[in-house]
Structure formats: C-alpha cells, structure tokens
VEXTORDREN-734155 format. One line per 3 residues: for each residue y, x, z of N, C-alpha, C, O, CB. Coordinates in steps of 0.001 Angstrom, whole numbers. Glycine has a CB too. Layout:
! VEXTORDREN-734155
Y:X:Z:Y:X:Z:Y:X:Z:Y:X:Z:Y:X:Z ~ ...
END
This chain:
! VEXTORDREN-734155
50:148322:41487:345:147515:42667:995:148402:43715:468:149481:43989:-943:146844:43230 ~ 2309:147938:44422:2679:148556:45278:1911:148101:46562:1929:146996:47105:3994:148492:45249 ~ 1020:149592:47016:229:149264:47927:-268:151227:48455:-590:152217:47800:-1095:147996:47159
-79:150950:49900:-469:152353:50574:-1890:152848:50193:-2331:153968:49937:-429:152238:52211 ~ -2510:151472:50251:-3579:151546:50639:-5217:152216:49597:-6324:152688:49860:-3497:150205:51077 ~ -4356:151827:48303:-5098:152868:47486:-5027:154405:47681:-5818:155049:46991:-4708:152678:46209
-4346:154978:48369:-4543:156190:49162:-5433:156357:49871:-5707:157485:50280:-3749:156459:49839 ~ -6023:155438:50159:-6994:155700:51708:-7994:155005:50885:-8248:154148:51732:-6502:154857:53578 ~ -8606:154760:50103:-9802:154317:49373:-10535:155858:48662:-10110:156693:47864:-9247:153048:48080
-11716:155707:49359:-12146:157248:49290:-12451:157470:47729:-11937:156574:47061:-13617:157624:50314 ~ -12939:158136:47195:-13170:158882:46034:-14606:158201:45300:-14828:157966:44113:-13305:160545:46487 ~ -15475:157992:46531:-16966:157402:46216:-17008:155833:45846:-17919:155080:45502:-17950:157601:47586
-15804:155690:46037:-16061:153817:46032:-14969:153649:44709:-14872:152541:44183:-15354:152643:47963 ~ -14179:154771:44215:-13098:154271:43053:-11778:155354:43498:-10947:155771:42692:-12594:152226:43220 ~ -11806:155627:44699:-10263:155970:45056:-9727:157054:44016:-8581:157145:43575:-10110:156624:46689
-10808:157835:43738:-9830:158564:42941:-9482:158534:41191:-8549:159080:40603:-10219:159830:43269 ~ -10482:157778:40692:-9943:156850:39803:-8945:156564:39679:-8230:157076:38818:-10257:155999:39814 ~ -8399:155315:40788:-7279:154905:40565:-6068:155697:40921:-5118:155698:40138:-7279:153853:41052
-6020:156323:41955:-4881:157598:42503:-4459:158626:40828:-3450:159265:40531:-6034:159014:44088 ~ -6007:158318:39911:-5618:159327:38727:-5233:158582:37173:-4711:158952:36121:-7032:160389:38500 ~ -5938:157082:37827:-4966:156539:36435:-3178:156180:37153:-2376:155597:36423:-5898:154567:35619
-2885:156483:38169:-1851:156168:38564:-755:157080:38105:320:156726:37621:-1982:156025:39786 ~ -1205:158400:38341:-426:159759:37951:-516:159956:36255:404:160545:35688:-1232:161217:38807 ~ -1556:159485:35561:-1575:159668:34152:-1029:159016:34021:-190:159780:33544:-2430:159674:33373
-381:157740:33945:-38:156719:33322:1919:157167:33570:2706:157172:32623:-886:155137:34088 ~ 2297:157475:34941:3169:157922:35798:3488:159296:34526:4469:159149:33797:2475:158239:37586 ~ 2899:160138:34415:3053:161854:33842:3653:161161:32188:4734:161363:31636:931:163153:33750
2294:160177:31657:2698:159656:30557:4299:159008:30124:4988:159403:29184:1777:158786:30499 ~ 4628:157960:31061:5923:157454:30874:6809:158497:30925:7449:158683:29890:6279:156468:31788 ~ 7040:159294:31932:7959:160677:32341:8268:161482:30694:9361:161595:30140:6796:161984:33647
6937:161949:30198:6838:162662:28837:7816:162304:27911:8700:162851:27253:5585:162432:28178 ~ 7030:160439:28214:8158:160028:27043:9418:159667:26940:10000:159762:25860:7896:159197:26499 ~ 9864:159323:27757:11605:159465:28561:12330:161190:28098:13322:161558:27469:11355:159423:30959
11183:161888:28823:11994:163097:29007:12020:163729:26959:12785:164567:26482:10931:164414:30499 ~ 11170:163124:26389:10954:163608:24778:11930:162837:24082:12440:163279:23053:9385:163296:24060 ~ 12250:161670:24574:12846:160525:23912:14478:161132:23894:15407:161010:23094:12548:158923:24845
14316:161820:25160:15986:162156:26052:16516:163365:24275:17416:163508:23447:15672:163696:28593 ~ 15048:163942:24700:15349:165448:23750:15670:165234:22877:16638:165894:22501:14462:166395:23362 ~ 15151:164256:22000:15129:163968:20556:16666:163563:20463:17314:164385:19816:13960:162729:20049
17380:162522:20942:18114:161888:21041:19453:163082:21301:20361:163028:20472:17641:160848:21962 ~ 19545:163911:22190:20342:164657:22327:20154:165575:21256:21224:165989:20811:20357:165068:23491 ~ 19064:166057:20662:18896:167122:19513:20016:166505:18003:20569:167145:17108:16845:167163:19041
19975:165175:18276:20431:163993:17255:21582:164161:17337:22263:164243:16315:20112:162524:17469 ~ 22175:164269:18692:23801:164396:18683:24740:165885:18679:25943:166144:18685:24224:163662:20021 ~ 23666:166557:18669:24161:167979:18756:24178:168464:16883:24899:169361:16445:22856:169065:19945
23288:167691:16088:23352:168106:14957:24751:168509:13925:24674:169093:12844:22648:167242:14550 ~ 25842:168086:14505:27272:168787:13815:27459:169709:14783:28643:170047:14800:28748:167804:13591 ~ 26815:170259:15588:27530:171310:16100:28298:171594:17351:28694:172722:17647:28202:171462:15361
28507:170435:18131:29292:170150:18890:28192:169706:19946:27486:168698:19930:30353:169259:18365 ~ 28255:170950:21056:27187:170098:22485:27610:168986:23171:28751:168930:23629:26938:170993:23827 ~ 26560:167812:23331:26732:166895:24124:27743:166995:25234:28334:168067:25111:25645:166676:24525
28081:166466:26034:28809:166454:27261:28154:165805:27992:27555:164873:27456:30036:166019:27283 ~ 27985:165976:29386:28026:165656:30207:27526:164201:30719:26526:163705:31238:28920:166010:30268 ~ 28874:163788:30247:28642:161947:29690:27873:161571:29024:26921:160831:29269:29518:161264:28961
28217:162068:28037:27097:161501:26699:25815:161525:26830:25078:160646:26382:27131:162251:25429 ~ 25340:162770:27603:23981:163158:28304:23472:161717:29116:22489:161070:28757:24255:164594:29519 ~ 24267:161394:30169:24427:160809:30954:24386:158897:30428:24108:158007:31232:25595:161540:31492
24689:158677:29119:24841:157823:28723:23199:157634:27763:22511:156613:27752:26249:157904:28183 ~ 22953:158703:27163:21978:158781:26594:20557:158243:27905:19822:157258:27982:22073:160332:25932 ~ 20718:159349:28645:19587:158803:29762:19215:157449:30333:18156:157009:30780:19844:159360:30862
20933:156709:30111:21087:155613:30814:20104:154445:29715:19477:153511:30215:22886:155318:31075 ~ 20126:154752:27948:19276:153977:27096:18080:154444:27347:17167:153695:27696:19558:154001:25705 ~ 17940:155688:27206:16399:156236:27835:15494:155269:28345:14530:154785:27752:16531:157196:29074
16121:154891:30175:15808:154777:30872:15591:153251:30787:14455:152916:31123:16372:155433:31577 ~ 16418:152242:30414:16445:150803:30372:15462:150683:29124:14587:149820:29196:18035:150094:30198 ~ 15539:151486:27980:14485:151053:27077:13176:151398:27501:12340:150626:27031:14668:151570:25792
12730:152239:28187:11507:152286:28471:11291:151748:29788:10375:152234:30451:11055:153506:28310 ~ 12112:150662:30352:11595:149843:31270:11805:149941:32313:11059:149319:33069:10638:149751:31298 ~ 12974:150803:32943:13809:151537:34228:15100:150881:34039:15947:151660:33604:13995:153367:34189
15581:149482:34265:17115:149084:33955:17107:149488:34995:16212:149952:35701:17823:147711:33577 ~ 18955:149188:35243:19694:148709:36251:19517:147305:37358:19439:146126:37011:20725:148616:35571 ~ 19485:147832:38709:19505:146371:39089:20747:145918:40374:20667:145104:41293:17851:146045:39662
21654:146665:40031:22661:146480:40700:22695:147716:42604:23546:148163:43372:22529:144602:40779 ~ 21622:147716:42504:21494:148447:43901:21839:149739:43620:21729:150167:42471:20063:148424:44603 ~ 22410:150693:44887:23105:152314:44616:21405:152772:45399:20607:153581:44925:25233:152939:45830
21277:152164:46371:20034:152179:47253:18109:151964:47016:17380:150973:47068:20477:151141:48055 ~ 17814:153638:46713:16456:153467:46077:15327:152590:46758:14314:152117:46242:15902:154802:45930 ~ 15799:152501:48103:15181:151709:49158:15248:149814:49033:14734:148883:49654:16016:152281:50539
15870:149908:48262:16584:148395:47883:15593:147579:46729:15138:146439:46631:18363:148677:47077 ~ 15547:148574:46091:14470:148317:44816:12840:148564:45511:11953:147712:45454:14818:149685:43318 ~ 12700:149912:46157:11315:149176:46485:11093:147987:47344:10048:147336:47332:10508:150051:47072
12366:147672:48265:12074:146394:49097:11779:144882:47532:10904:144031:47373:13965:146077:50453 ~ 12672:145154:46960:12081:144260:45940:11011:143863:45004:10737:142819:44411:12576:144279:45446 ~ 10255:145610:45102:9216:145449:44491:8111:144500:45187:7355:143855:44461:8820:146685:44239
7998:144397:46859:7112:144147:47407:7444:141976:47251:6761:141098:47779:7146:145203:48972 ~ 8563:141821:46448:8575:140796:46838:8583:139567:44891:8332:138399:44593:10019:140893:48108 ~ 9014:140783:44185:9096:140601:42788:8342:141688:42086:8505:142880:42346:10508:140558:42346
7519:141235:41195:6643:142366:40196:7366:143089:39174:7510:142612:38048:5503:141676:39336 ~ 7930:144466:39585:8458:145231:38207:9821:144862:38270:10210:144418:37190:7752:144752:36668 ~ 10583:144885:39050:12139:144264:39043:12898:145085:38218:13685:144537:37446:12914:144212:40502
12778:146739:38244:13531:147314:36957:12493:147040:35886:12120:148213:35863:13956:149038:37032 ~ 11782:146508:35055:11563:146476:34297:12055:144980:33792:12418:144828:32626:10521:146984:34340 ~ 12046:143859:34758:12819:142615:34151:14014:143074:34208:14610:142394:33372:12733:141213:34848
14891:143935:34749:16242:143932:34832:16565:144785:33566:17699:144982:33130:16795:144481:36234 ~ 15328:145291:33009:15834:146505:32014:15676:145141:30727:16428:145443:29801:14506:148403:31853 ~ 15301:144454:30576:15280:143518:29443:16562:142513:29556:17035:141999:28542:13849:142685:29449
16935:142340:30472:18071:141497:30840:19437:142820:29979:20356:142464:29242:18118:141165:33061 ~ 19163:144118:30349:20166:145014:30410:19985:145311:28750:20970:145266:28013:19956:146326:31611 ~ 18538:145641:28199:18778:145831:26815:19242:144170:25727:19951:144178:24721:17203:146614:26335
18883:143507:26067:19750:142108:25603:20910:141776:25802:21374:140822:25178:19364:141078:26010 ~ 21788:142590:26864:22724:142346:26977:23930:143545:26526:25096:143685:26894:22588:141883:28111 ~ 23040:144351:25528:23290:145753:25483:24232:146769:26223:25098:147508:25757:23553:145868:24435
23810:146589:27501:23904:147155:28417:23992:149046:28052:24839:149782:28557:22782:146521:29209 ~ 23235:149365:27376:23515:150890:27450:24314:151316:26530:24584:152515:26463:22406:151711:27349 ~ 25001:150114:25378:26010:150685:24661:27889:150826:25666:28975:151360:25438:25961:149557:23168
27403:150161:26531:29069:149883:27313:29325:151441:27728:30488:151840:27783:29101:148596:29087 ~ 28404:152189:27976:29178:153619:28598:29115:154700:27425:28862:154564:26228:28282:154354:30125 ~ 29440:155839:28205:29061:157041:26393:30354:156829:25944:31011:155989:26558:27609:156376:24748
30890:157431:24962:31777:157338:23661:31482:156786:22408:30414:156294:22044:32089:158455:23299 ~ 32657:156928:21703:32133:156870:20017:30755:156994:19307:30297:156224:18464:32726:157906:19359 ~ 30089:158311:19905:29158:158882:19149:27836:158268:19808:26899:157928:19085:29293:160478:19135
27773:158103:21532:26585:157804:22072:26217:156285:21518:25137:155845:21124:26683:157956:23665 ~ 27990:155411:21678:27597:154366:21390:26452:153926:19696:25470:153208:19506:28951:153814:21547 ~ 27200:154720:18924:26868:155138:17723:25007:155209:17596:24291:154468:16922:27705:156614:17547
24583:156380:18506:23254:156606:18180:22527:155545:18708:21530:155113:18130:22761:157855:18628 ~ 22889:155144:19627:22153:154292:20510:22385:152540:19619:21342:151931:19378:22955:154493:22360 ~ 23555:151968:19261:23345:151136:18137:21887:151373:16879:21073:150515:16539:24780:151336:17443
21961:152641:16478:21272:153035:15630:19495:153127:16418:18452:152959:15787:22068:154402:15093 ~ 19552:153286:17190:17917:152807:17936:17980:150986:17933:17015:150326:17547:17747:153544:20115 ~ 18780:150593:18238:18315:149745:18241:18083:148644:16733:17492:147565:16696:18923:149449:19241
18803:149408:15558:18765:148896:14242:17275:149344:13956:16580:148809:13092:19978:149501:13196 ~ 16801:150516:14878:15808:150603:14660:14457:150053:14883:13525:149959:14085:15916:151250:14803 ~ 14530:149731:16044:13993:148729:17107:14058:147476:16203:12915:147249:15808:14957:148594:18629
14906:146603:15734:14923:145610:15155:14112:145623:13580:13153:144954:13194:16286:145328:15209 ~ 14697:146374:13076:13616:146620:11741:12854:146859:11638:12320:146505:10588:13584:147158:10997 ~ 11838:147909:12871:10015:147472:13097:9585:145841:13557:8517:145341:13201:9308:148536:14599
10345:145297:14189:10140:144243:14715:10038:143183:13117:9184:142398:12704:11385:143996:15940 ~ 11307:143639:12594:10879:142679:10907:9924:142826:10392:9146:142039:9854:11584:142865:9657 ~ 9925:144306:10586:8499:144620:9427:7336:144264:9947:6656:143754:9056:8172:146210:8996
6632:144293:11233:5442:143690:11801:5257:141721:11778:4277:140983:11677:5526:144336:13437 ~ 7157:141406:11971:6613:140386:11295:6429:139510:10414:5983:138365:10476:6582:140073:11556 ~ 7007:140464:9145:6919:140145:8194:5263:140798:7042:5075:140688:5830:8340:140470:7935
4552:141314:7931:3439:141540:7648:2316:140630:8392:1255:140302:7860:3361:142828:7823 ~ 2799:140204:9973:2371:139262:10161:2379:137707:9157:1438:136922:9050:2846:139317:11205 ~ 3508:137618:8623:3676:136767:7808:2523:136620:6126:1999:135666:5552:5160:137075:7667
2565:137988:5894:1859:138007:4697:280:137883:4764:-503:137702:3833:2226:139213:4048 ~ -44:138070:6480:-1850:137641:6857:-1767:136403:6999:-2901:135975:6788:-2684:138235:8319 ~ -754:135153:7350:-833:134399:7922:-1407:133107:6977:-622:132589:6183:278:134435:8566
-3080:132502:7108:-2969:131452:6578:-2240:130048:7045:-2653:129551:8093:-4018:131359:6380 ~ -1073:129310:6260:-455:128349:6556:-1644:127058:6096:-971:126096:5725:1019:128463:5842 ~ -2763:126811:6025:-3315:125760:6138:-4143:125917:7834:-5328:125588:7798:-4230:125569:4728
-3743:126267:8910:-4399:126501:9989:-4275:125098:10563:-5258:124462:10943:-3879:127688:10810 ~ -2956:124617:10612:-2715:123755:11343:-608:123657:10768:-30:124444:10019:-3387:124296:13112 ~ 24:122349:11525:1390:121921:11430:2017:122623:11948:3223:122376:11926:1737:120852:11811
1474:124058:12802:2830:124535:14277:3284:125929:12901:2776:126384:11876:1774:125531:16834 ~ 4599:126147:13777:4721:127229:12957:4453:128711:13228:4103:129066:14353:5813:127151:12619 ~ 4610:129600:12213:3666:130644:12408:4428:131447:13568:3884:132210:14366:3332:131527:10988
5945:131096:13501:6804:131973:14449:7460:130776:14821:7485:129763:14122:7787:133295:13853 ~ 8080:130927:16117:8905:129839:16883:10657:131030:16962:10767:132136:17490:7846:129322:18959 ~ 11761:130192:16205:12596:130650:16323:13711:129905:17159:14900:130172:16984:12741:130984:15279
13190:128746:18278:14030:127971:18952:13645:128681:20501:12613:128502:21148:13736:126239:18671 ~ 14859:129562:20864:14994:129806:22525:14848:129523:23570:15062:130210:24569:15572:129874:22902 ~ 14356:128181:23482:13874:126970:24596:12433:126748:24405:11934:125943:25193:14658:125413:24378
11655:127282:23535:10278:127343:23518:9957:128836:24006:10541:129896:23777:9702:126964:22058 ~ 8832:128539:24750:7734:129639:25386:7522:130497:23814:7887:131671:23888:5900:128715:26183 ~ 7224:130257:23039:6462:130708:21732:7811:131156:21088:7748:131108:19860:5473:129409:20783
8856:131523:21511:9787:132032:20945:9622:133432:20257:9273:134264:21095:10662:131992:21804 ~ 9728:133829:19309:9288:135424:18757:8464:135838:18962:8415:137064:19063:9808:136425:18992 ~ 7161:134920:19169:5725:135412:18684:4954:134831:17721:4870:133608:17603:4886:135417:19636
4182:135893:16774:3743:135122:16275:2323:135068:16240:1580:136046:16328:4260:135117:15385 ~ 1871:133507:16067:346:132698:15965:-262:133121:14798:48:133185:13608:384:131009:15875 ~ -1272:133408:15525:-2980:133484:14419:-3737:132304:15356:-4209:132913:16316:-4260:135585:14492
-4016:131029:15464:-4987:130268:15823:-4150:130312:17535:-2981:130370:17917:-6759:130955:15449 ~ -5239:130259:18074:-4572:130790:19300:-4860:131891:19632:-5756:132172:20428:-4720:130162:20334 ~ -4229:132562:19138:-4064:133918:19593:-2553:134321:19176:-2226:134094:18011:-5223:134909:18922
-1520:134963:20140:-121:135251:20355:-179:136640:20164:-1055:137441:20488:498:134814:21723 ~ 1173:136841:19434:1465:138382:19733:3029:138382:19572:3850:137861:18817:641:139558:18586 ~ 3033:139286:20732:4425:139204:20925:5098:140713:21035:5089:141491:21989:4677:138327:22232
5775:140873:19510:6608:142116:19280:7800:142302:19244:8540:142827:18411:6436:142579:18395 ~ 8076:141488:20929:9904:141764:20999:9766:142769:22804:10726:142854:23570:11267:139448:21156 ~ 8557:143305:23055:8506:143806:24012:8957:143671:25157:9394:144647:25767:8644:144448:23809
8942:142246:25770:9547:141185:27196:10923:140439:26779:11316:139452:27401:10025:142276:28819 ~ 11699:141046:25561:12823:140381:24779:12832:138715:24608:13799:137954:24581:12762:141012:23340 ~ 11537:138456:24512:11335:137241:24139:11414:135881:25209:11681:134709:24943:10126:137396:23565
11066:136534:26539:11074:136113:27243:12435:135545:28604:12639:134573:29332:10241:136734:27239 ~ 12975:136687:28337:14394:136587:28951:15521:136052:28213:16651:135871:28666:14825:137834:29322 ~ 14967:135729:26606:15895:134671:25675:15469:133481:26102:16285:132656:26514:15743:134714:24008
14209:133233:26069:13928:132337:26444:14114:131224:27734:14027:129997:27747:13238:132681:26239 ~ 14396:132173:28761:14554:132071:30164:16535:131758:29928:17118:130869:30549:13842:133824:31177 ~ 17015:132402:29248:18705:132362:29139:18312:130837:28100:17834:129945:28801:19805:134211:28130
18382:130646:27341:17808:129636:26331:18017:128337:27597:19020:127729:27969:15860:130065:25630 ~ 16805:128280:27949:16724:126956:28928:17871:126823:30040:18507:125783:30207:15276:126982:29775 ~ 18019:127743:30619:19408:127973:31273:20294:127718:30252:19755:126803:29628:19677:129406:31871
21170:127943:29798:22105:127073:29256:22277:125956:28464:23231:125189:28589:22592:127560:28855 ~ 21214:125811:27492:20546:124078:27015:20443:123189:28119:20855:122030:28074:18860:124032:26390 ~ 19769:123835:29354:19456:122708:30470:17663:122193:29784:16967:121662:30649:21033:121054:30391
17089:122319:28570:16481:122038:27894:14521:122869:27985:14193:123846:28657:17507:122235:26847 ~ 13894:122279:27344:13045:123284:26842:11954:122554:25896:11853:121328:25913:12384:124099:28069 ~ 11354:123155:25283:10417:123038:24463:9571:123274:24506:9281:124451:24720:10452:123272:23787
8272:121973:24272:6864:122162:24643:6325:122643:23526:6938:122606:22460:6129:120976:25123 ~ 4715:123318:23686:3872:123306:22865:3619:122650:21723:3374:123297:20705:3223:123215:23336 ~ 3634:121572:21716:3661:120550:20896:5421:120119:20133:5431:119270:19242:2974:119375:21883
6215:120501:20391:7879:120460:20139:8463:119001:20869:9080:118220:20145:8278:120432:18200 ~ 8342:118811:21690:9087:118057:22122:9962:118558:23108:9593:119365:23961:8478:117150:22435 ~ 11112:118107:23025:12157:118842:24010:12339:118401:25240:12834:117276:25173:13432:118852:23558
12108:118892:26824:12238:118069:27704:13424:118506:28705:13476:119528:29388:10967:117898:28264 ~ 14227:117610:28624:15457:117888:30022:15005:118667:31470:14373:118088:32354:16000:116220:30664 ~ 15443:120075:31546:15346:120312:32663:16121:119972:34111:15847:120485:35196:15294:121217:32428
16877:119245:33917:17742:118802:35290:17907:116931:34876:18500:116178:35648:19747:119903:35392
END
C-alpha cells in the first residue's frame, strides 16, 4: 500500500514487520530483474560479439515489463506515483497491456528482437504444459461448464476450473484480453454463457 504511514507504526505493534516484508519482497523482485538482465545478456554475448548499448537497453526494457514495471507513457517519476495513489499497481497493469501488445519486441535489433520472441515461446509453452496437465487431472463428469474458457468476453477466459476453484496461468494476461475482448465485441459473457450487450 502506498502509504507514509507504515513508517511511523512502531516496531511493538507490527511496524517493523511490515517496513521488512516491504524491503524483502522489494530486494527479491530487484534480484530477479537484475539475474534475469544477466542471463539474458550472457545469451546474447554467446557468439562473441558484446551487447551494445541498445540491445542492453532493449533487453532491460523486457526485463522490466515482464516482471511487472511496463511503460505508462509518463517521462515523469512523479506522475506514476501520483497515479499510484489513485489506481492500484498502474505499471504493473500497463506492463500487461505492454507485454500483449508486445511491446518490448518494437525496440533492440535483429538479435534482441530474436531472444526476447524466444522468452516468450517460452512463456507460452509452460503455459501449455500446466494446462495441459491441468487437463489430464481434470474430471469432466463435474458438471456442463468447461474446463477452460477460450472466449475473450468471458471473465473465465484462460483459467482453468477444478469445481470452484480458478487458476489462472496467464499471469494478469487473461485479464486485459478480456477487458480488450469486451471493448471491441461491445459484448460479454456470463458465468453461465450467456452473452450480454454492453452498450
């Protein structure tokens, strides 16, 4: 929560608890950005030829939107926290808008574009394989709904049902199809499948 005020919550009542899951969690994401960066550049240096500059620069830019830091149009860091106080996580919806729209392949060259396609072939083929193992637990005498919803205008879009219970392994993906989905259908889809006119 963007809030001062867990600063000033003393130590005896929680404060420093939370001040320390704030920085672990904070140290944690950093690690993995900055490991993700390494790996990725170690990847492109493998013929021999050091990254540039750009490519560096392009690499950081997938880094950063895949682990939940998009773009949100502002040059102004002050801009984004004014938004935080008014929207929850705005680079992180903007980073799902930006990886769906594959946003971090447009800069870079040949090669960045290259690796960074290749994360995301990667990205997509865990996503098969979980749910296609989801598929192989799934008893189909539960009930009529289906086990996965592959229509963009339903909430239940790319998750899939055990009873009621959801899981959803497109990591916020699912949701901003969904949200584009009804926006341009005009449409959406209930629980039950019936389609209802949004305008």
């Amino acid at each position: 929560f963007m809030s001062r005020w867990i600063e000033k919550i003393p130590k005896a009542i929680g404060g420093g608890f939370l001040r320390g899951s704030q920085r672990a969690f904070t140290t944690f994401l950093n690690k993995l950005r900055a490991d993700t960066f390494d790996t990725m550049i170690a990847a492109l240096a493998k013929n021999g030829s050091k990254p540039t500059p750009a490519e560096a620069r392009a690499i950081a830019n997938y880094v950063n939107v895949s682990t939940g830091r998009g773009k949100i149009g502002f040059k102004s860091e002050s801009a984004a926290a004014g938004l935080n106080t008014v929207f929850f996580a705005p680079r992180l919806v903007a980073s799902r808008f930006n990886m769906l729209a594959g946003q971090p392949l447009y800069g870079g060259n040949a090669r960045t574009r290259k690796l960074i396609a290749a994360e995301y072939a990667r990205f997509l083929t865990g996503v098969a394989a979980i749910m296609g193992l989801g598929a192989l637990a799934y008893d189909d005498d539960d009930d009529d709904k289906p086990f996965i919803s592959f229509d963009p205008r339903s909430s239940d879009f790319g998750k899939m049902r055990f009873g009621k219970t959801y899981i959803d392994p497109l990591a916020g993906l699912a949701q901003v199809t969904t949200f584009l989905g009804r926006e341009i259908s005009g449409e959406s889809v209930t629980g039950s499948g019936n389609v209802v006119p949004l305008r």
